[in-house]
N, C-alpha and C positions, 0 to 999 in steps of 0.2 A: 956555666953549669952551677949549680945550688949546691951549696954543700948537705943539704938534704936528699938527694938525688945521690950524691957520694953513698951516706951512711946507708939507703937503703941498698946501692950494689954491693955495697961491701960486707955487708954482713952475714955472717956464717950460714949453713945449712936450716941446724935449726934455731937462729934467731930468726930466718924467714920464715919458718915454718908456724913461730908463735904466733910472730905479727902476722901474716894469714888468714889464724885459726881465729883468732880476733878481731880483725876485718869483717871476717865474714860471718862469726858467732859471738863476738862479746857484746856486753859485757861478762867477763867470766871470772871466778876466784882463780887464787894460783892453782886449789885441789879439781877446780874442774880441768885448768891449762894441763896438771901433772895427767890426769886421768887420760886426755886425750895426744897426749905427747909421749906418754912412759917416763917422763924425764923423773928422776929424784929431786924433790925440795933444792937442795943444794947447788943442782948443776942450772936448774930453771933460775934462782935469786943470780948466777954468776951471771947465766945468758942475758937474762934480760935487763939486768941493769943498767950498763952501758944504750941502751933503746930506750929508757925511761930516763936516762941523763940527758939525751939527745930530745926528749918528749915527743918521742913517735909513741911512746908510749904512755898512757897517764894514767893514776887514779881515778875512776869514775863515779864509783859511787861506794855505799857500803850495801855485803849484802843480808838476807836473814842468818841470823843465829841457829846454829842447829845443836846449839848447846856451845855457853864460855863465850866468850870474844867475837864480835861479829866480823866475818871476814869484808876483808877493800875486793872493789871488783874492780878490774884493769881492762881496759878497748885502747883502741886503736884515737889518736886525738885528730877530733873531727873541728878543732879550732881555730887554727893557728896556721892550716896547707890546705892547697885546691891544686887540683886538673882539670886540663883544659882538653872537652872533648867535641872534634868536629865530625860534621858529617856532609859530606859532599856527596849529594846526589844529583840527577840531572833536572829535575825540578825543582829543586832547593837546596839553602844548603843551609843549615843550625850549626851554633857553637854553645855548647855549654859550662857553665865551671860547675864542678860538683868536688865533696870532699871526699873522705880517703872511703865511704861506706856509699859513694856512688848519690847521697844526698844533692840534687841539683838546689845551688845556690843561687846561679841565676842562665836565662837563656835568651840570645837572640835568634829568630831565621830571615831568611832574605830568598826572596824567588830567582831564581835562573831562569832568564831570557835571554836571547842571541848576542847579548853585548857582552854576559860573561866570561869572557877568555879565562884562562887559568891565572895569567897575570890580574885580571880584574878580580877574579874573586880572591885571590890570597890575600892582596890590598886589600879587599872589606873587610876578611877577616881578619887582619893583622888591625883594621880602623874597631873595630868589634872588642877587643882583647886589652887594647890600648886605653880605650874608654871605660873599660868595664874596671880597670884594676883601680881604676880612682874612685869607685860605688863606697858607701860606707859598706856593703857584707864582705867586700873583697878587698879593701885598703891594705888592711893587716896581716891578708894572708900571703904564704911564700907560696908561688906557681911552682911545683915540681917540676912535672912533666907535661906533653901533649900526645895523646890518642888521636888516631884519624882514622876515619871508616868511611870507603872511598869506593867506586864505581869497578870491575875489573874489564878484562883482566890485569893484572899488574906484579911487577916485578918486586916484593917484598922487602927484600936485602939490599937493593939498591934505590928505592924509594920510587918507582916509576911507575905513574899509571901507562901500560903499555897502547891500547886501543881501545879507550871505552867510545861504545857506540851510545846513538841516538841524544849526547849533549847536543843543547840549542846553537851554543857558539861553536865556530870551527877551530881547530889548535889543539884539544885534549892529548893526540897522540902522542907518547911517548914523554909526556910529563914529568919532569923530577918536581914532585911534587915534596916529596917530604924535604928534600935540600933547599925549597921556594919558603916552608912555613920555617923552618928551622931557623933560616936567616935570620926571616923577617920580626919571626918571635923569643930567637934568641934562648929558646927550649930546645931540653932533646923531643923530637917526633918519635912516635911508636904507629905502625900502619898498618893495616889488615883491609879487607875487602867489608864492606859496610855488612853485609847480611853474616859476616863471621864475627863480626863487632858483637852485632844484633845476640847471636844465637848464645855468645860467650857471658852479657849480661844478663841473659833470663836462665842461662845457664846455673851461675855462681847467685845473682843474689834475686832472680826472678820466680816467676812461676815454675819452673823446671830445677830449682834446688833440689837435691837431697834424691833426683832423678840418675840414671847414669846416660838415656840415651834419645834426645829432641831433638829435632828440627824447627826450622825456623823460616817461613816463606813472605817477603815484601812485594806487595804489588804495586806497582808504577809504571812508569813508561816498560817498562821490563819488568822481568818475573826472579829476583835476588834468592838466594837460599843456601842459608847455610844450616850446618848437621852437626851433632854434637853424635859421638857412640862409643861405647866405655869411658866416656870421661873426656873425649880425643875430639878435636874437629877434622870431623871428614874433607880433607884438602883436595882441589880440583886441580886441574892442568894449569899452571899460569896461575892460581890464587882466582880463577874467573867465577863468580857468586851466579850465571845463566844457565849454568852446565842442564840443571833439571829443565830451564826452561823451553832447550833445545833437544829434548829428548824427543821421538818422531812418534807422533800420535795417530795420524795418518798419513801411508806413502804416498797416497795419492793426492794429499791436500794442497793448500798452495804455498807456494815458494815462499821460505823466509831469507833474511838477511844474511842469513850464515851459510845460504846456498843450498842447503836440504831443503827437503819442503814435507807439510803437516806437522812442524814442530810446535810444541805446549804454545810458546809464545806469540804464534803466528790467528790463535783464538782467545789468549786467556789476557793478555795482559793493556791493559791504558790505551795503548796505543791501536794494538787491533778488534779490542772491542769500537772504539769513534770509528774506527776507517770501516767495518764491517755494517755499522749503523749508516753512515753517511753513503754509504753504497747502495743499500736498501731505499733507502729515500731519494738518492736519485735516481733510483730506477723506476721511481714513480707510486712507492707506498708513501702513506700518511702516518702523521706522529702528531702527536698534543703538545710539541714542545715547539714553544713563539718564540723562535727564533732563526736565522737565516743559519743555513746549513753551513757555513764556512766558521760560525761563531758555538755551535755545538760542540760541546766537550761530555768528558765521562760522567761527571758531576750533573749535567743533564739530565743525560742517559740513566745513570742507577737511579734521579729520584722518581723519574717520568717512569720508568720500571715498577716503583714500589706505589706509584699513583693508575695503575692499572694499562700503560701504552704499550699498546700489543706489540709494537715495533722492537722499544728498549727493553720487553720485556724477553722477548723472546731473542732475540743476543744477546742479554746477559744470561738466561738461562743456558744460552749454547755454551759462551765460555765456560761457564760454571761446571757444566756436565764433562766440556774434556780436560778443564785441569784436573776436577775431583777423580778423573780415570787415568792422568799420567801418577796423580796423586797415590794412587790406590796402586800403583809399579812401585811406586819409592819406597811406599808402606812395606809391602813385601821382601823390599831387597834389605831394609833399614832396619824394620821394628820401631820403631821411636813409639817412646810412652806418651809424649807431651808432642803434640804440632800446634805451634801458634802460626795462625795465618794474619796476618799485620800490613800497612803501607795505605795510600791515599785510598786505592780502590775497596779494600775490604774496609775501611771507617766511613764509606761511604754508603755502601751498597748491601744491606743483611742479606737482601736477596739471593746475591752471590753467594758469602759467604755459609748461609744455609744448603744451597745446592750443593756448592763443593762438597763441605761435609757429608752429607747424603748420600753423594755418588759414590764418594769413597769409601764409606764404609759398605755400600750396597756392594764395591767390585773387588773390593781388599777380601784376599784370602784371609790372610791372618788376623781381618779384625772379628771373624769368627770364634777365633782362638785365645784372644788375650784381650787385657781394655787397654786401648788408645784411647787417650785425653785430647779434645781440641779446646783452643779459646782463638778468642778473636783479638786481636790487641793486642795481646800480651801484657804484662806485668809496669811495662815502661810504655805500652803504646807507641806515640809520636816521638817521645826522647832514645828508642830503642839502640839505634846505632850511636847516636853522640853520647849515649852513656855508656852504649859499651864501647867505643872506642878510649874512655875514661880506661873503662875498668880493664883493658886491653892493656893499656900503660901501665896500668898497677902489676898486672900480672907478671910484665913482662922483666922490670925492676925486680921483682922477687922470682926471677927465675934466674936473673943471672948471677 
């Protein structure tokens, strides 16, 4: 363990509270630090010095005069430390380093196909990490920590992904995953469910700053989503990021994996948009898209959609119309100012991600009542989980 990792547990209430404020808003004078701390001059020069001996904290620049001496403005040092932030998902998995303001330095991703057992991918990743510290941007920096933002449901405080569904390789269940990277990287691990990663970086330093209350939905083989409300992340049973996905859309629809049936996921998400296309086509419709039905995927699908194929157009329009209406339940229960809708399939597919919006706002009571803000992407887009599993490690350092 780094004895950087020390200094930042160990530091008082509010030395964390500086470096934080600084993190997430410097550069600042001391008069702006005092203003938004209450602290006096004198107990701020005490706190923070020992942090600026350590150089977590540095001089950064100088700033304007507003008469006499122009003040030093102090951040957070974005020079000299990096986190390592991963993200296992079941179609890929990214690792990135980024510094202490979530800046990615550098990234690799790798595709998950049926050979990656959990043992195969920790070994990539651990071959990823290994190679990467010898780069010139990252030679001279010290790894603090490691974030991971992972599939659920899973057991938090013990490191375990408990059952995540629909990976390609068989073995995921009941994974000690964080005890696997830990080992192997010789960091402390910090762990959350990928879509709480997500929602925590657009939170703090994304589109959804300076907000109290977003959501955050990842489309892929499944439908991810984490909530942000007063400041809090809305926690599921198990840490499980599907819970919305398995909300019941229609009783009478068909049976999903989790035994219900007409649940969100069972129309909206990677998985049952292909299977609902490929079922149409075998049953003897016609599509513009040259290619044999066994080699059709979603990527097909949404572009042969936005090129006029009445087939993909009109499954994706379907999906579209019952998430935007489990959508327009969640709005209701939640409020959220900010929804980013994010993941392979909405960067894939406008078409989509226009209807949903649409629906939702046409069936949401309360969008009548207040402005809800949507984007597509998000602020981090594709880096959204492995930065915020970064910035998940940061947090969590400065809470203990």
């Amino acid at each position: 363990m780094t004895k950087v990792i020390d200094t930042l547990k160990n530091m008082n209430r509010d030395g964390k509270n500086i470096f934080s404020i600084l993190q997430k808003n410097g550069p600042l004078t001391k008069a702006q630090i005092m203003d938004l701390t209450k602290l006096k001059l004198t107990t701020l020069n005490r706190i923070i010095k020992p942090i600026i001996d350590e150089k977590l904290i540095v001089e950064a620049s100088i700033g304007e005069s507003t008469g006499g001496r122009r003040p030093s403005l102090y951040d957070v040092n974005m020079t000299d430390y990096a986190f390592i932030g991963i993200d296992i998902s079941r179609i890929y998995t990214q690792v990135i380093f980024a510094d202490f303001k979530l800046n990615i330095i550098h990234k690799e991703r790798f595709s998950m196909d049926s050979s990656y057992s959990p043992e195969k991918t920790v070994d990539r990743i651990t071959d990823i990490c290994k190679n990467a510290i010898h780069m010139a941007e990252l030679m001279n920096k010290e790894l603090i920590a490691v974030g991971l933002g992972t599939v659920g449901p899973m057991d938090i405080y013990k490191g375990i992904m408990k059952s995540p569904a629909n990976f390609m390789s068989k073995g995921w269940t009941g994974t000690p995953i964080k005890e696997m990277l830990q080992k192997n990287l010789n960091l402390e691990v910090y762990m959350d469910n990928g879509a709480n990663a997500a929602v925590t970086v657009e939170y703090l330093f994304g589109y959804g700053k300076n907000l109290k209350n977003i959501a955050y939905f990842n489309f892929g083989i499944g439908i991810r989503t984490g909530a942000i409300s007063d400041g809090n992340i809305v926690r599921t049973i198990n840490d499980a990021e599907d819970a919305f996905a398995h909300m019941v859309i229609d009783v009478d629809g068909e049976k999903c994996i989790c035994g219900n049936y007409g649940c969100v996921e069972c129309y909206s998400s990677i998985k049952s948009i292909t299977k609902n296309f490929k079922k149409r086509i075998a049953m003897g419709e016609s599509t513009k898209i040259q290619k044999s039905i066994d080699d059709i995927n979603y990527i097909d699908i949404s572009l042969a959609a936005q090129n006029g194929d009445n087939v993909s157009e009109e499954v994706i329009k379907k999906a579209a119309e019952i998430f935007g209406t489990g959508l327009s339940n969640f709005i209701n229960l939640l409020n959220p100012e900010l929804i980013i809708l994010s993941g392979p399939l909405i960067m894939v597919s406008e078409l989509f991600y226009k209807i949903s919006v649409a629906t939702a706002k046409q069936k949401c009571y309360l969008s009548k009542h207040s402005n809800i803000f949507f984007n597509r992407g998000g602020y981090f887009k594709e880096n959204a989980i492995s930065a915020g599993a970064a910035a998940m490690a940061i947090e969590n350092l400065l809470r203990e």
